[in-house]
DOVO-51140 format. One record per residue (C-alpha): z negated, y, x. Coordinates in steps of 0.5 Angstrom, whole numbers. Each point is the difference from the previous one (the first is absolute). Layout:
N
> c3|c2|c1
> Z|Y|X
...
This chain:
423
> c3|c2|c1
> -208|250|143
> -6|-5|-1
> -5|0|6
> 1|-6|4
> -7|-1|1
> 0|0|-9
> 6|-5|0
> -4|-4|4
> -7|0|-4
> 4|-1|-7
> 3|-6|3
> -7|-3|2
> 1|0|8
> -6|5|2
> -6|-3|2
> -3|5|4
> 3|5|3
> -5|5|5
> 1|7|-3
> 4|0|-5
> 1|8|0
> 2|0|7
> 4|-5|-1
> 3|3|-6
> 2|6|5
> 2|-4|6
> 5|-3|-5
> 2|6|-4
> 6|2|6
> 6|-5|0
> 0|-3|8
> -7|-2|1
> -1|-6|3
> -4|-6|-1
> 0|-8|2
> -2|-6|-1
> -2|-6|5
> 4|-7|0
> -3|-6|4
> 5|-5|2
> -5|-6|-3
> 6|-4|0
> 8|-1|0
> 0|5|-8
> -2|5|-3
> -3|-4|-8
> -1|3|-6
> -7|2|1
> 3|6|5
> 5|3|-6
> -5|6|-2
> -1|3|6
> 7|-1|2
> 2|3|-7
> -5|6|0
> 3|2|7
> 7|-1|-4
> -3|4|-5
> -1|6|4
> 6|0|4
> 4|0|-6
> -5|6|-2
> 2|5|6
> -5|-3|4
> 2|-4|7
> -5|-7|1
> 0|-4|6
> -1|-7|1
> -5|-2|5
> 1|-7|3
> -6|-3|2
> 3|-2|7
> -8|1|3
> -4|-1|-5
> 3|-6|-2
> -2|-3|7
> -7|2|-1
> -1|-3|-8
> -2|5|-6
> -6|-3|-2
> 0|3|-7
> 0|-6|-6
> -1|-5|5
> -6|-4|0
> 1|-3|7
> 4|2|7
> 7|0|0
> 4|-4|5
> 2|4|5
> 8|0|0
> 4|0|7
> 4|7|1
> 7|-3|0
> -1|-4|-7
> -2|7|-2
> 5|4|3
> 6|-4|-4
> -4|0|-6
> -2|8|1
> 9|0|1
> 0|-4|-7
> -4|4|-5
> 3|7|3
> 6|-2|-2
> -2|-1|-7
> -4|5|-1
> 7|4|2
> 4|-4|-4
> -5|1|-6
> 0|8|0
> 7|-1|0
> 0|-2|-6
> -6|2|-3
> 0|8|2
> 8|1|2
> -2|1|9
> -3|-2|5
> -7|0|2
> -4|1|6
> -3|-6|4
> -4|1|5
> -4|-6|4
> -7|2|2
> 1|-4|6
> 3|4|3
> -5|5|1
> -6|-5|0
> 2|-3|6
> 0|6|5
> -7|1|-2
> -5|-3|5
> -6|-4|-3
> -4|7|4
> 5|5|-4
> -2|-4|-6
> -7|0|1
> -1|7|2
> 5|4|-4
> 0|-4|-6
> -6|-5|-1
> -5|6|3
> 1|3|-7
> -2|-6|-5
> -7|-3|-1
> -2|-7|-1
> -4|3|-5
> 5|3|-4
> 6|-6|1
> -6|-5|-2
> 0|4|-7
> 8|-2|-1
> 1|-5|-5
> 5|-4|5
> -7|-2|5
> -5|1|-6
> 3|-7|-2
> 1|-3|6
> -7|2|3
> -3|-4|-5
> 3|-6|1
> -4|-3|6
> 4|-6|1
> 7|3|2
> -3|7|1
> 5|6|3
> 3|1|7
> 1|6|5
> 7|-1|-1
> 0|0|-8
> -5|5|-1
> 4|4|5
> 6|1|-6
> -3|5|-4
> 0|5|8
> 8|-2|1
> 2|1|-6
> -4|7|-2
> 3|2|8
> 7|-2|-4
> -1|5|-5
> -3|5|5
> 6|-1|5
> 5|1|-7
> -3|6|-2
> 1|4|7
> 6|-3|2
> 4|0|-8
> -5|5|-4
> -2|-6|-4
> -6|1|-5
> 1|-5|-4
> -2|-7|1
> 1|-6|-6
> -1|-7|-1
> -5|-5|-4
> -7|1|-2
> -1|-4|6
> 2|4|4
> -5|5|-2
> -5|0|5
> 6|-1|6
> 4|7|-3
> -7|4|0
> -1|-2|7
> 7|4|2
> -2|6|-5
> -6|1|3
> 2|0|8
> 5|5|-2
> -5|3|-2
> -4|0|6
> 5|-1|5
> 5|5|-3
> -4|4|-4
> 5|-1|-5
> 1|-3|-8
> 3|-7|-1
> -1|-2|-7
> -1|-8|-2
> 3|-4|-7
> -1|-7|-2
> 3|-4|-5
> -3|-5|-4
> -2|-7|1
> 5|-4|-5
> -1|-5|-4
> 2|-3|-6
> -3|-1|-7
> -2|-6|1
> -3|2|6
> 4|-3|6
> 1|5|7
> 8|2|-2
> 5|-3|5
> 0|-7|0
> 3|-5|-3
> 0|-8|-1
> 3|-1|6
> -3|5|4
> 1|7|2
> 6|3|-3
> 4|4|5
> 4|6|1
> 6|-5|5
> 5|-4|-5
> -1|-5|6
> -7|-1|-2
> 0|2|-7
> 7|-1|-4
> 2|6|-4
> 0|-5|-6
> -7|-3|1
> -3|8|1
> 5|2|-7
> -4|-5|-3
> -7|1|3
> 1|7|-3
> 2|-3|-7
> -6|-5|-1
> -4|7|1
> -6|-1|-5
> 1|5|-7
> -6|3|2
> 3|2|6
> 7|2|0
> -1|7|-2
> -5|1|5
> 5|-2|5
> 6|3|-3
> -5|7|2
> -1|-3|7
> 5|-3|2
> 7|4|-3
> 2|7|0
> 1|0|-8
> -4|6|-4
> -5|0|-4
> 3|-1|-7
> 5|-6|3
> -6|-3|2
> -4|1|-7
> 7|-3|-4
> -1|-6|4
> -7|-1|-1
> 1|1|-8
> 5|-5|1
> -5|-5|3
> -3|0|-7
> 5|2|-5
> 6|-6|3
> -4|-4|5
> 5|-6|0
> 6|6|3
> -5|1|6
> 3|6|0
> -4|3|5
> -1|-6|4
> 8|-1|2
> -1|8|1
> -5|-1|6
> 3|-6|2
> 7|4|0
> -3|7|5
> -3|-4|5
> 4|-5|1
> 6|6|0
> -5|4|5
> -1|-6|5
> 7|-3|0
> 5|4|-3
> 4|0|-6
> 4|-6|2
> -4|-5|2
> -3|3|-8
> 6|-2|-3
> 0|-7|3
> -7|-1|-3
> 1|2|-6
> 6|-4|0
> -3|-5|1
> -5|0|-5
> 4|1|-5
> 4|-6|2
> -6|-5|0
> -4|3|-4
> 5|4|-6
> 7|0|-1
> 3|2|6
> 6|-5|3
> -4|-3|6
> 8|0|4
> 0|7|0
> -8|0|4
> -1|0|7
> 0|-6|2
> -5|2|6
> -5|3|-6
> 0|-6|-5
> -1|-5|6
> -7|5|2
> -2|0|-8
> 0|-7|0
> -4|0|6
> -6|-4|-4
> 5|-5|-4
> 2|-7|2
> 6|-1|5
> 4|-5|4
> 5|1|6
> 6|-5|0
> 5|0|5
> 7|2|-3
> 3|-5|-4
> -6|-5|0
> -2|4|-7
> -2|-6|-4
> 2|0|-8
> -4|4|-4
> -5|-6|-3
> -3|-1|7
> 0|8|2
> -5|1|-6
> -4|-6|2
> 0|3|8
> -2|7|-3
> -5|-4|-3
> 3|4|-8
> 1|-7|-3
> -5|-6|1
> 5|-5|1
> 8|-1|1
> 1|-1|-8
> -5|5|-3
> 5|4|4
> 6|-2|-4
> -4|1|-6
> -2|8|3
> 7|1|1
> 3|-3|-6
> -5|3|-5
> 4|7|3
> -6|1|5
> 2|2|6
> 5|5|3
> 1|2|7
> 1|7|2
> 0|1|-7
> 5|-5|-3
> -2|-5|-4
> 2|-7|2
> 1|-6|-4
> 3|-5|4
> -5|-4|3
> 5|-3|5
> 1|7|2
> -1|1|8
> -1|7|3
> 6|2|6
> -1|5|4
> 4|5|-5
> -6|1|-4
> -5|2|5
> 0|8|-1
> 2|4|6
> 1|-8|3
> -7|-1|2
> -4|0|-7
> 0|-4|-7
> -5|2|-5
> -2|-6|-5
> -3|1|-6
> -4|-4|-5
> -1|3|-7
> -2|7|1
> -6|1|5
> 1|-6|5
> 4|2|6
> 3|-5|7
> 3|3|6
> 7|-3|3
> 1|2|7
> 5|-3|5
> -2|-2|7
């Protein structure tokens, strides 16, 4: 059986790791722990915490038993890492329903991802029975200023005289080396993953196990994510893409998978699917020997959207896809879905039965520039609604042609989309 530590290195997920050999040994035996560190930022985890939460998937389907920790403490204190300015401070009430939140995704992620359960635990409850002597005396007493000022995380924000860093901020890199410490003796947790920019935060809790415990813990980053084209990953044109299908569609977060550039799609087929090496190399030939199939893309686009949402939800934006944009029968998509992947398309609610003649419905999604150019459109066999063609120009739609009771799909020519929607 491969070395979880060599599956995550041959994927391109090592950035830096404390002690590899150490680490190679503490991994060696099934059952050892190692956690990651969630802050409830907002109401959803995004794509962008996909890596850690895979890798911890990775190793609890390796024999290992991972812990997700959310941030409930040091979300009310701001991780200054990657931040060129303070955060706004959060009220304890917000962050407590959106900690509620993403531990319920994180539940429901592993279920599907690793096949069980995994265990959360919230930094808060721990933090908060410490007082600000305790903290200082027992915690504080064993970090230097000298040492923190040299970590990355306050390297940046020192620099900058005009936001600078407060207390608050700076305190970050002490709660969550005490987060780590308080894993290790109370769960004989050594291992500690998370982004590159977590590095300076992870190593502040191995040294304090060091020098309050007298013990090991060990340290592994990712790397920072980009795309060919140098963009951060993550991020799509209208915004950050989200883990939450209230936030995110399924439709939408298929589709940013699919529009993946060519030059990236094998190397996130490694960082972000459980498919083997030689799978993936297949893939990534097909990228150069049958471009137009985009093979490799459908396939990424199909295990992430299958990890996040299920085989279901799936099935509908494949279907949907198909339906739009292939050869597959818009009446047998998923009314919900099709309606979410034409998002961006023209549309019109009418109430029922005021659904004008098809003419002046062209001219309202604004297909046709005018009531006769769209009877020529429709007599030139033109348009078709919800896949059908139609010829009549005197055609008035009535409430049987809306798809499920609610949509109708018009279509001009092959690319040029209207929604219908009744109320």
């Amino acid at each position: 059986m491969t070395h979880i530590l060599d599956e995550l290195q041959w994927r391109g997920l090592v950035n830096d790791v404390s002690d590899e050999a150490g680490l190679r040994d503490y991994l060696a035996a099934p059952g050892r722990k190692m956690y990651c560190g969630f802050d409830p930022t907002a109401e959803s985890l995004h794509i962008g915490n996909l890596v850690p939460l895979l890798a911890l998937a990775r190793f609890k389907r390796a024999g290992h038993e991972p812990i997700a920790l959310m941030g409930g403490a040091t979300g009310l204190i701001g991780d200054p890492s990657g931040k060129d300015k303070e955060r706004e401070l959060m009220s304890k009430d917000k962050l407590e329903r959106q900690v509620a939140m993403i531990a319920d995704q994180v539940n429901g992620f592993f279920e599907r991802a690793a096949g069980g359960p995994v265990q959360i635990v919230n930094n808060y409850d721990w933090i908060s029975e410490m007082s600000a002597i305790e903290l200082l005396r027992d915690v504080g007493k064993h970090y230097t200023v000298n040492w923190m000022l040299g970590k990355d995380s306050v390297k940046g924000r020192i620099d900058r005289e005009e936001s600078g860093i407060s207390f608050t901020e700076f305190s970050y890199m002490i709660i969550q080396g005490y987060d780590f410490y308080h894993l290790f003796e109370a769960e004989g947790c050594q291992l500690q993953i998370g982004g590159s920019d977590q590095w300076g935060n992870i190593t502040s809790g191995c040294e304090l196990i060091r020098r309050k415990a007298g013990g090991s813990g060990f340290a592994l980053t990712f790397p920072l994510i980009t795309t060919a084209s140098g963009k951060k990953f993550g991020k799509s044109e209208g915004g950050a893409v989200f883990l939450n299908p209230e936030l995110t569609s399924p439709y939408a977060f298929y589709q940013f998978w699919i529009n993946t550039e060519d030059q990236d799609v094998a190397k996130f087929l490694g960082y972000f699917t459980y498919l083997g090496q030689d799978e993936i190399a297949e893939l990534k030939q097909s990228v150069e020997d049958e471009p137009h199939l985009r093979k490799a893309h459908k396939r990424l686009a199909a295990e992430v959207t299958a990890l996040i949402h299920g085989q279901d939800e799936l099935a509908k934006v494949e279907a949907a896809t198909a339906a739009l944009f292939g050869k597959g029968d818009l009446r047998a998509a998923d009314p919900t879905t099709l309606k979410s992947a034409l998002g961006s398309a023209p549309s019109m609610a009418y109430a029922a039965g005021d659904v004008p003649q098809l003419p002046q419905l062209l001219v309202d999604l604004g297909l046709s520039k005018s009531k006769g150019q769209a009877r020529k459109d429709i007599e030139g066999n033109g348009i078709s609604l919800n896949g059908d063609k139609v010829a009549d120009p005197m055609y008035a739609p009535s409430t049987d042609d809306f798809l499920g009771g609610s949509i109708l799909i018009v279509r001009k020519g092959k690319k040029n989309y209207g929604l219908v929607t009744l109320g």
